[in-house]
Z-matrix of the N, CA and C atoms (Angstrom, degrees):
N
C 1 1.440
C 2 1.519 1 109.58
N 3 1.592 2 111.84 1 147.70
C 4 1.815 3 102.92 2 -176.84
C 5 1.140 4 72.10 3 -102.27
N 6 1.692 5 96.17 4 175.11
C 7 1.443 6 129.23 5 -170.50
C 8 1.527 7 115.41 6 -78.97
N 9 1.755 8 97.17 7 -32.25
C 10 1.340 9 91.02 8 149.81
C 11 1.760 10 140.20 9 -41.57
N 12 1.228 11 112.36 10 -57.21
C 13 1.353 12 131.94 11 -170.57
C 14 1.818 13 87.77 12 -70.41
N 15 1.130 14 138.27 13 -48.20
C 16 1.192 15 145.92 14 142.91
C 17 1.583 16 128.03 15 -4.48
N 18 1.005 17 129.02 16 -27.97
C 19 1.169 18 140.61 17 -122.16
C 20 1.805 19 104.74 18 -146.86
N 21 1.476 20 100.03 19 -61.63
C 22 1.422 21 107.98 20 168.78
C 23 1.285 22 139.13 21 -71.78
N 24 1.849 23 114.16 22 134.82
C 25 1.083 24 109.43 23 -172.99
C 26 0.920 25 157.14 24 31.61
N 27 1.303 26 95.31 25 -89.52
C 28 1.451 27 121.77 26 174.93
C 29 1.379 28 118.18 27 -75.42
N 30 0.967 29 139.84 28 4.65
C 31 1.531 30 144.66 29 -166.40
C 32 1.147 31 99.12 30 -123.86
N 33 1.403 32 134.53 31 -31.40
C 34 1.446 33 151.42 32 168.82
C 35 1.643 34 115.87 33 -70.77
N 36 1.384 35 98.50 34 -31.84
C 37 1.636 36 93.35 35 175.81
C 38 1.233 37 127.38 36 -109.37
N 39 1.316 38 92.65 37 -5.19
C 40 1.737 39 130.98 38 177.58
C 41 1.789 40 89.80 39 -58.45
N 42 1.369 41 102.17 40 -73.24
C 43 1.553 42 115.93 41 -174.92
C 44 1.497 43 132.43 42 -77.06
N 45 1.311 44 98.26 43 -16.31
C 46 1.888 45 98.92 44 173.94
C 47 1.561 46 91.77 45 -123.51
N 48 1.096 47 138.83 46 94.46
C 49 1.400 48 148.90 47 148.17
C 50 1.373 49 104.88 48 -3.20
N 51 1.039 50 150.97 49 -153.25
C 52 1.617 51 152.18 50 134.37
C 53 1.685 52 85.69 51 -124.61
N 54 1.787 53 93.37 52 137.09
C 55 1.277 54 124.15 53 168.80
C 56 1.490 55 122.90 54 -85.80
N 57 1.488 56 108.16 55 139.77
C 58 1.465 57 82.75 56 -177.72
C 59 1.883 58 116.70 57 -103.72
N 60 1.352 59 104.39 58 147.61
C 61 1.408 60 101.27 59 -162.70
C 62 1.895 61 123.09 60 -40.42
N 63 1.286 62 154.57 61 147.97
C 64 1.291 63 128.58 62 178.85
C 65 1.599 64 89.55 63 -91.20
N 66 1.248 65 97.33 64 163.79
C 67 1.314 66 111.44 65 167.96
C 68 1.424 67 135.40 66 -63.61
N 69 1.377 68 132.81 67 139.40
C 70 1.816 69 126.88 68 -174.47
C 71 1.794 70 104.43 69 -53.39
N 72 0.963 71 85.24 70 127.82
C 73 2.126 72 95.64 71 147.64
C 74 1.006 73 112.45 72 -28.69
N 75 1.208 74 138.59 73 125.27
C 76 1.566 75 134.93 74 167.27
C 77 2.005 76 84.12 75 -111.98
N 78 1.663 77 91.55 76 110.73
C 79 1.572 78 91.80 77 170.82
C 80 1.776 79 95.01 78 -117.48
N 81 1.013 80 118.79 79 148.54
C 82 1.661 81 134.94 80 131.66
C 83 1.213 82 120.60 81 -7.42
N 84 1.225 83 135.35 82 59.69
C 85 1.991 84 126.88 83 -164.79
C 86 1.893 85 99.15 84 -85.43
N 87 1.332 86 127.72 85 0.84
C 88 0.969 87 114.51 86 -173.16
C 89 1.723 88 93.82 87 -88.42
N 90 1.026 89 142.98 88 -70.73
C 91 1.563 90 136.34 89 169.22
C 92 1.845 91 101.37 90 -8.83
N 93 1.104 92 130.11 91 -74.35
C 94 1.179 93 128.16 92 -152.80
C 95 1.634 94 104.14 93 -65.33
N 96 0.904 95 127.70 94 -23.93
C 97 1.743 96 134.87 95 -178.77
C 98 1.325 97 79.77 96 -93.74
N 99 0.993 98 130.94 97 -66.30
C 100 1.583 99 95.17 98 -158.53
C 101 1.375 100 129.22 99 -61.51
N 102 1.759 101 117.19 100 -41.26
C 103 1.084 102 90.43 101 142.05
C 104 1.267 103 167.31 102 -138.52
N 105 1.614 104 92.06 103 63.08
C 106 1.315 105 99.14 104 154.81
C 107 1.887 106 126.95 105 -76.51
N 108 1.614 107 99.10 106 -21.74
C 109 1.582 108 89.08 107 159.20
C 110 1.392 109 111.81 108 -85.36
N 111 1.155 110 152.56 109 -27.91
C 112 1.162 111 131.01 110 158.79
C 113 1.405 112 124.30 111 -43.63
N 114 1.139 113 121.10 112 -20.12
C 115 1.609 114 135.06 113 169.46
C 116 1.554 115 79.55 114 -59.57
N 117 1.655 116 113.90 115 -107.90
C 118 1.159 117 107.60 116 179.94
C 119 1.434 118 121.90 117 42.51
N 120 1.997 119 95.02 118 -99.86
C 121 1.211 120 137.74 119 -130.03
C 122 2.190 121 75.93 120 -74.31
N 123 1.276 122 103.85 121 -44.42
C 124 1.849 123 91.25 122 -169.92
C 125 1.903 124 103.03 123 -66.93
N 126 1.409 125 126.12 124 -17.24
C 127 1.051 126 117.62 125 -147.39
C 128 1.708 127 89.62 126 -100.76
N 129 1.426 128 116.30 127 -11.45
C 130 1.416 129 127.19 128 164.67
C 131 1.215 130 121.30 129 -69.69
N 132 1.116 131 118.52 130 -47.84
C 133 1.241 132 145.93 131 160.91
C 134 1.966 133 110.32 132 -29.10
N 135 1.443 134 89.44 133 -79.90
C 136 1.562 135 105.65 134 -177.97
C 137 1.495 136 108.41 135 -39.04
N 138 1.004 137 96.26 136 -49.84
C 139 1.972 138 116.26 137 -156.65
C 140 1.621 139 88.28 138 -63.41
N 141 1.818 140 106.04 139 -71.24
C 142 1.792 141 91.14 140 -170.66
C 143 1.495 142 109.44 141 -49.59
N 144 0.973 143 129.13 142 -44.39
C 145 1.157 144 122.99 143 176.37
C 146 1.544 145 118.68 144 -23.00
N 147 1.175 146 113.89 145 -62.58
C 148 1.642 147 119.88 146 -168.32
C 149 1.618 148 92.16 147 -112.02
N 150 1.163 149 125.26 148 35.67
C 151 1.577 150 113.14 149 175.91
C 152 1.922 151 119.56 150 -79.86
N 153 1.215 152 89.93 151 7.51
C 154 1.963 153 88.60 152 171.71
C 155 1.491 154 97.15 153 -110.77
N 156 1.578 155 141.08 154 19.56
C 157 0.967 156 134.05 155 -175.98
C 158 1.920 157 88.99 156 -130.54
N 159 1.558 158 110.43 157 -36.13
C 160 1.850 159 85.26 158 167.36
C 161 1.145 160 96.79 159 -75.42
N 162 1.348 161 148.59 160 -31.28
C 163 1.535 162 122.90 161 -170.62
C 164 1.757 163 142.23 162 -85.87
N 165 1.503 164 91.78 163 1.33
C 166 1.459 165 126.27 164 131.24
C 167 1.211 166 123.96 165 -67.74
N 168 1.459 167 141.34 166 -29.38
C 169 1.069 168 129.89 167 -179.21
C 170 1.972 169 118.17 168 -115.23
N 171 1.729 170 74.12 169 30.11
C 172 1.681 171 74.28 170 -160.41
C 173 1.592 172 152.52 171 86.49
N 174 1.457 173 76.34 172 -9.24
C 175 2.240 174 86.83 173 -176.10
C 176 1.329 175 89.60 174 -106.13
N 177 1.468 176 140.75 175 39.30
C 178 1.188 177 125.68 176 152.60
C 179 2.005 178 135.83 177 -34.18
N 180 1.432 179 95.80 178 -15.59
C 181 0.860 180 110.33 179 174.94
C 182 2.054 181 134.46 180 -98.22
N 183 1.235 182 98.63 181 -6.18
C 184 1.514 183 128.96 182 166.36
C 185 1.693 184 94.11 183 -38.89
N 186 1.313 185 120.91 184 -68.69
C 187 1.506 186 112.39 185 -160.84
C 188 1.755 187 115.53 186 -63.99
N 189 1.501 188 109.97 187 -45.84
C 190 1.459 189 107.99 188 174.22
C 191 1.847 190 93.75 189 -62.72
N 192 0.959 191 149.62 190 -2.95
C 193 1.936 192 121.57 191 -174.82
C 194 1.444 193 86.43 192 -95.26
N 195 1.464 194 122.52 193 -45.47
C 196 1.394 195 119.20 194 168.67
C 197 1.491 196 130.74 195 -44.93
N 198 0.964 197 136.53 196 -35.20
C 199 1.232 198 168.35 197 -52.17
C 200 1.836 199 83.75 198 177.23
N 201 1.455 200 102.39 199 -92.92
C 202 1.263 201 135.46 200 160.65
C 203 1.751 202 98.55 201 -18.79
N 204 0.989 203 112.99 202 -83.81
C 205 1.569 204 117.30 203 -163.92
C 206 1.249 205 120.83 204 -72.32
N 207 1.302 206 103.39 205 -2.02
C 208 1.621 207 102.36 206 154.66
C 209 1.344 208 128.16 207 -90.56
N 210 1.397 209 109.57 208 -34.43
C 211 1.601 210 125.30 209 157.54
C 212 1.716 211 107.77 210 -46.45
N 213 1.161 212 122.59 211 -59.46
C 214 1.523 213 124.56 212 167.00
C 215 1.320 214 113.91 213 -42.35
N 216 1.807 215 120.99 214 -54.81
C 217 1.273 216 115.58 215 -166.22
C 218 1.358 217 97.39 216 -74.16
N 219 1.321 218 136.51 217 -28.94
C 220 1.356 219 116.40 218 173.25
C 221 1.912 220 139.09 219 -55.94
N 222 1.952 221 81.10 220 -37.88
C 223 1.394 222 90.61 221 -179.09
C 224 2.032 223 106.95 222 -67.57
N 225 1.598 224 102.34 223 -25.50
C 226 1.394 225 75.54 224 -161.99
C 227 1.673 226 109.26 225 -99.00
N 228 1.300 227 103.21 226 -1.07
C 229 1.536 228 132.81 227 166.67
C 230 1.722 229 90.72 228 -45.78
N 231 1.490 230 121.97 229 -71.63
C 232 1.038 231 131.63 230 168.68
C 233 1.509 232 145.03 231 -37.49
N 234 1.793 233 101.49 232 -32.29
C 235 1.124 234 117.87 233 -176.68
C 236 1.748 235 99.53 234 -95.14
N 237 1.247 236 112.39 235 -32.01
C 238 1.454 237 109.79 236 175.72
C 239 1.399 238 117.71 237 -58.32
N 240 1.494 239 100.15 238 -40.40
C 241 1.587 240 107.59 239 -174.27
C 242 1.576 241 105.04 240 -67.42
N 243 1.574 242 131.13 241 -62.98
C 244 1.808 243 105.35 242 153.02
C 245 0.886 244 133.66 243 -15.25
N 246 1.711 245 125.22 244 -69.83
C 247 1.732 246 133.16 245 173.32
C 248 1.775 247 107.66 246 -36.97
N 249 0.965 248 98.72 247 -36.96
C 250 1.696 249 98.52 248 -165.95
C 251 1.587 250 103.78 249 -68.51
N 252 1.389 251 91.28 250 -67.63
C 253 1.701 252 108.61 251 -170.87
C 254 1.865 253 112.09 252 -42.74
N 255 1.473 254 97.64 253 -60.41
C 256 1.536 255 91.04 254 176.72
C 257 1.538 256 111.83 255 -80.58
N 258 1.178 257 101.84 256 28.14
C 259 1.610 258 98.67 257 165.67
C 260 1.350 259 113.68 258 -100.48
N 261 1.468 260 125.77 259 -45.83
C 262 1.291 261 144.03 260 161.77
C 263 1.592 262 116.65 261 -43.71
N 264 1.373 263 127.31 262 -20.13
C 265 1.411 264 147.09 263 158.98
C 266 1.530 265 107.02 264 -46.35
């Protein structure tokens, strides 16, 4: 056979069938926000803790990013828990 004849179409679909795609993972995304804001929530924690020693050293700002990413992990803590529910529908 040339590589031509090789090559075309039909000889190509002849021999690899088309597969059909499997379906996505349906995982649980509400576990992982949560805790990853519970991460957060300890790393908030730490920071106020010693926050007159970042603000001596300048990271006065450590507690609001903390702060911050728990507000996030909540919202999407939240938004996962929608995704899920009307997924199970």
């Amino acid at each position: 056979m040339t590589e031509e004849e090789l090559l075309t179409p039909t000889f190509v679909a002849a021999r690899y069938p088309e597969k059909r795609s499997p379906e996505p993972a349906r995982v649980p995304m509400v576990p992982v926000f949560a805790v990853g804001t519970a991460l957060w929530v300890i790393a908030f924690i730490i920071v106020h803790l010693n926050r007159e020693a970042l603000e001596a050293s300048g990271r006065g700002w450590w507690p609001t990013c903390a702060a911050i990413g728990i507000v996030i992990g909540i919202l999407g803590t939240v938004t996962m828990y929608v995704r899920d529910r009307r997924r199970r529908r």
